[in-house]
C-alpha positions as a Python dict, from the first residue, in 0.01 Angstrom:
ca = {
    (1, 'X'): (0, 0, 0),
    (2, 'X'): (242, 243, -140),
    (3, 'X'): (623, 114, -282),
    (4, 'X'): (927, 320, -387),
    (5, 'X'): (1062, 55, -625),
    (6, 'X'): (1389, 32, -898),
    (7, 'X'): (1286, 138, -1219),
    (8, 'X'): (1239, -217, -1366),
    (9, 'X'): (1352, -345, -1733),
    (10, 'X'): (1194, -371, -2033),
    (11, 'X'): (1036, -667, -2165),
    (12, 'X'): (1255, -656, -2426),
    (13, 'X'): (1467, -731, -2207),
    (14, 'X'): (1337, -985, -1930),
    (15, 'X'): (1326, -1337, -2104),
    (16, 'X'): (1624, -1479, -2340),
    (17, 'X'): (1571, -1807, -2549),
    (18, 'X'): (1815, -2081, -2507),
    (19, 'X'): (1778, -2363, -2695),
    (20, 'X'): (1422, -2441, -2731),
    (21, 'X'): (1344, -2313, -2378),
    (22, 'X'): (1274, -1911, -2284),
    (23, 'X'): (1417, -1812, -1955),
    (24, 'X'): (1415, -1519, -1734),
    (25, 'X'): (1691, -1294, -1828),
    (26, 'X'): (1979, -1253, -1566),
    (27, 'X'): (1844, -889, -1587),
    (28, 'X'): (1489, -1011, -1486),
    (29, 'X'): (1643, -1237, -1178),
    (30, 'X'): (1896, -939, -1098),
    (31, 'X'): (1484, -707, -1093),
    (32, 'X'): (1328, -958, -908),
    (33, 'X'): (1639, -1012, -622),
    (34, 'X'): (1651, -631, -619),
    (35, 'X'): (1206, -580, -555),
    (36, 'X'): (1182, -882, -310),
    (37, 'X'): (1508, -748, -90),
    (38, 'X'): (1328, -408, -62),
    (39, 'X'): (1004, -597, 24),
    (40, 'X'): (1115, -797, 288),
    (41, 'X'): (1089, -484, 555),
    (42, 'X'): (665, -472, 472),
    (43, 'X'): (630, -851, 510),
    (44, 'X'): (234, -830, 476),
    (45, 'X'): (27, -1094, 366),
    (46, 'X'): (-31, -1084, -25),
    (47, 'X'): (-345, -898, -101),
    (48, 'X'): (-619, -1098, -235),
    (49, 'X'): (-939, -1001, -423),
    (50, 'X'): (-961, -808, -725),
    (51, 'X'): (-672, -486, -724),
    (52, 'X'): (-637, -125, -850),
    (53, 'X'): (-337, -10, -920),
    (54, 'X'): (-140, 302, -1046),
    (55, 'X'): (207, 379, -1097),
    (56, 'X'): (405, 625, -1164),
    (57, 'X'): (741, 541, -1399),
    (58, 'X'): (1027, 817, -1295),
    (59, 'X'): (1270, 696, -1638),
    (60, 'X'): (1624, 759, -1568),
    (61, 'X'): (1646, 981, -1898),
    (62, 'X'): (1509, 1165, -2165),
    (63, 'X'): (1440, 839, -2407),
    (64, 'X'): (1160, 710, -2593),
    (65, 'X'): (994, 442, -2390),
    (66, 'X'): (735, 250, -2427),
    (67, 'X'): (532, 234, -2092),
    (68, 'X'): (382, -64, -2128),
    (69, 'X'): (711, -241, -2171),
    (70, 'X'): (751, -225, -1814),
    (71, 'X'): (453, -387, -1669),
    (72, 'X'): (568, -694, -1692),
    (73, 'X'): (828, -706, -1515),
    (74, 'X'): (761, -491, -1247),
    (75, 'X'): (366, -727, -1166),
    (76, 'X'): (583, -1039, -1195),
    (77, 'X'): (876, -888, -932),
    (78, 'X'): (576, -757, -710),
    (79, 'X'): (411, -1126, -719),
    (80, 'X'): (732, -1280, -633),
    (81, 'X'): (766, -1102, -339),
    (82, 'X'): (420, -1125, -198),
    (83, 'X'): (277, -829, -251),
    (84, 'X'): (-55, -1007, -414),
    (85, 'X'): (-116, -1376, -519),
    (86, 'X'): (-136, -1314, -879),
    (87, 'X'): (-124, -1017, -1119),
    (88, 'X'): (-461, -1128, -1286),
    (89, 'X'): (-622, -1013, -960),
    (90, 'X'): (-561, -603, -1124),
    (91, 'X'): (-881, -516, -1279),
    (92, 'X'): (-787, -147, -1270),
    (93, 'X'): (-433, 8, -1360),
    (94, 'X'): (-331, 378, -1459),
    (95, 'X'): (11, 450, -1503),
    (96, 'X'): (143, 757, -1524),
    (97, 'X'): (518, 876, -1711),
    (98, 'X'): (659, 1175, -1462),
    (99, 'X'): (957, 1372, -1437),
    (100, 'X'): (1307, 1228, -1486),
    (101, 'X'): (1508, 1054, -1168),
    (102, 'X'): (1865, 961, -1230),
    (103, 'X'): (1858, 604, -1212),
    (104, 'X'): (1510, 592, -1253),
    (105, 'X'): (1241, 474, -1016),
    (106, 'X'): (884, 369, -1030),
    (107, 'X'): (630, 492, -753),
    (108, 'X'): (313, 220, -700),
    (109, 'X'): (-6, 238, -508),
    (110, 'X'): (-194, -112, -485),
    (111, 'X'): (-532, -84, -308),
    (112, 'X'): (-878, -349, -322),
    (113, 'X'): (-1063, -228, -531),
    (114, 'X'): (-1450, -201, -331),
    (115, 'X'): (-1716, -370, -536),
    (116, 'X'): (-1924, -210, -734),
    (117, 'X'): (-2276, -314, -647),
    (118, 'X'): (-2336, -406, -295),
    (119, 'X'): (-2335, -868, -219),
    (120, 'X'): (-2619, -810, 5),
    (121, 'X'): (-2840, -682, -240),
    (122, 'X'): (-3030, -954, -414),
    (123, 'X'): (-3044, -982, -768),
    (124, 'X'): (-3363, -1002, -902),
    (125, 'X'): (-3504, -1304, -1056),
    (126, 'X'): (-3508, -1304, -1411),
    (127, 'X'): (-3871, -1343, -1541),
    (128, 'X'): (-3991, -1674, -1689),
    (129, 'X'): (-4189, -1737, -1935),
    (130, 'X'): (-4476, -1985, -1803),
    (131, 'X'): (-4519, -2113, -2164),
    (132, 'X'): (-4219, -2223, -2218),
    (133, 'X'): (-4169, -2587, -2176),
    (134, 'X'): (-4001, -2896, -2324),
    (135, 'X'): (-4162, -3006, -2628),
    (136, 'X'): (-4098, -3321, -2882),
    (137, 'X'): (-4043, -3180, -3223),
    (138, 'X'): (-4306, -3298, -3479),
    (139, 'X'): (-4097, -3312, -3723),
    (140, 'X'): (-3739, -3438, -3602),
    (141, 'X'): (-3869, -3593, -3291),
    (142, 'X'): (-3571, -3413, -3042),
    (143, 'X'): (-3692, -3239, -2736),
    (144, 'X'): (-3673, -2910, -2703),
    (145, 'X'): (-3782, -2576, -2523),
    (146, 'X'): (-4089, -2449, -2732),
    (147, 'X'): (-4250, -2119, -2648),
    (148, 'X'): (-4576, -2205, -2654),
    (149, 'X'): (-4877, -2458, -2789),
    (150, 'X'): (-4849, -2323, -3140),
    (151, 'X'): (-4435, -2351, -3106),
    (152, 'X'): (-4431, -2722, -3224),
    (153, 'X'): (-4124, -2756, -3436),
    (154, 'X'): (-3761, -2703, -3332),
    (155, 'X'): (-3521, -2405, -3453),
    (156, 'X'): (-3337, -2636, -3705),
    (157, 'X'): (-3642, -2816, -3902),
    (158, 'X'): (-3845, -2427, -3870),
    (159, 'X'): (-3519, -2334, -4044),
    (160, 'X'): (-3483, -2622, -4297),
    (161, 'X'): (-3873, -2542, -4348),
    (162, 'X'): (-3760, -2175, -4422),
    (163, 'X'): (-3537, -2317, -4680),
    (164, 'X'): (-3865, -2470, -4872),
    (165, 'X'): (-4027, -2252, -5091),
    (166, 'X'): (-4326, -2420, -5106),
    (167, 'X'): (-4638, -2257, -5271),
    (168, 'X'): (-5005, -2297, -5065),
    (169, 'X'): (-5106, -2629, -5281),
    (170, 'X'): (-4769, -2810, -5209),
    (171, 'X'): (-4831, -2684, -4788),
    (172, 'X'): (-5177, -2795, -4821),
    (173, 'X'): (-5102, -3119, -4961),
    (174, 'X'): (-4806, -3178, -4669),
    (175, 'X'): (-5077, -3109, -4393),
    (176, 'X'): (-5226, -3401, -4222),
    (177, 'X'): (-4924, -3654, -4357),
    (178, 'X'): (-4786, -3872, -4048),
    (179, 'X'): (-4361, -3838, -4080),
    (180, 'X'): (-4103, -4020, -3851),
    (181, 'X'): (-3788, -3912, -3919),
    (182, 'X'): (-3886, -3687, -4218),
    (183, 'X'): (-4009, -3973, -4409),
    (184, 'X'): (-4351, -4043, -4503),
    (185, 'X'): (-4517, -4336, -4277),
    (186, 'X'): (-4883, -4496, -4263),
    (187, 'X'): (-5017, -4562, -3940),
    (188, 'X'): (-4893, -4850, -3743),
    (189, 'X'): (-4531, -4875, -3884),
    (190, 'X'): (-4371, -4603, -3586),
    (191, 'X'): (-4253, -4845, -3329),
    (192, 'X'): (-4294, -4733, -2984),
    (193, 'X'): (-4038, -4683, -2763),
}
């Protein structure tokens, strides 16, 4: 879809506070009347699905400008009209600053943009690990996914572990001790659940 459109304001310029409350500017409603008048003759359905777009800003003089200022005003004039449902659905956007029109004018194409890698094609299946499997930690008791038979103790007690510096008499002496909780228990006192 191609448009010939006004060259749209600032965003300097489009909202005004009043009070506590930010309103379009009568400059942003005077935009937006303007775009959706010129629209009316194309009368499509809005375009749906992800966009590309590029424009091309004609300024009406020699200024500085800043062209991002004007994206904002021109999307939101081009949504209120019905050229596309929303301007979050532009993934892709050049713009482009060209020669000087008196009055000033902005050229834009809006195509879909074609996906990338075909739907058909099936994604393969991520590998899985046939080890992996929920486990009760030996140490906290929580359940969680363990790698393997030698994987016995969750990520938070192998790092609270890590934290010990314990020498090979104090690990020996820990080995074989029955814990609930962390604390030390004899046999009989776990209830079961």
């Amino acid at each position: 879809m191609q448009l010939e459109l006004p060259y749209p304001p600032s965003v300097n310029h489009l909202w005004r506070r009043v009070g506590h409350r930010t309103l379009l500017s009568r400059q942003g409603r005077a935009y937006r009347r303007q775009v959706h008048n010129l629209l009316v003759a194309h009368r499509t359905r809005p375009l749906e699905g992800r966009l590309a777009v590029t424009v091309e800003v004609h300024p009406p003089d020699r200024r500085r400008r800043d062209l991002d200022n004007l994206q904002k005003g021109l999307f939101d004039a081009m949504q209120h009209a019905g050229v596309f449902l929303d301007d979050s659905q532009i993934d892709e956007l050049h713009i482009l600053r060209c020669a000087c029109v008196p009055g000033g004018l902005v050229r834009v194409c809006v195509m879909p943009l074609t996906p990338t890698e075909p739907e058909a094609v099936a994604k393969p299946e991520p590998e899985v690990n046939p080890q992996i499997k929920p486990r009760t930690c030996l140490k906290c008791g929580a359940t969680f996914d363990s790698t393997g038979p030698g994987n016995r103790i969750c990520s938070p007690c192998g790092r609270a572990n890590a934290k010990l510096h314990l020498n090979e008499a104090q690990v020996q002496k820990q080995r074989g001790v029955k814990r609930h909780n962390g604390e030390v228990v004899s046999p009989g006192t776990v209830e079961e659940c």
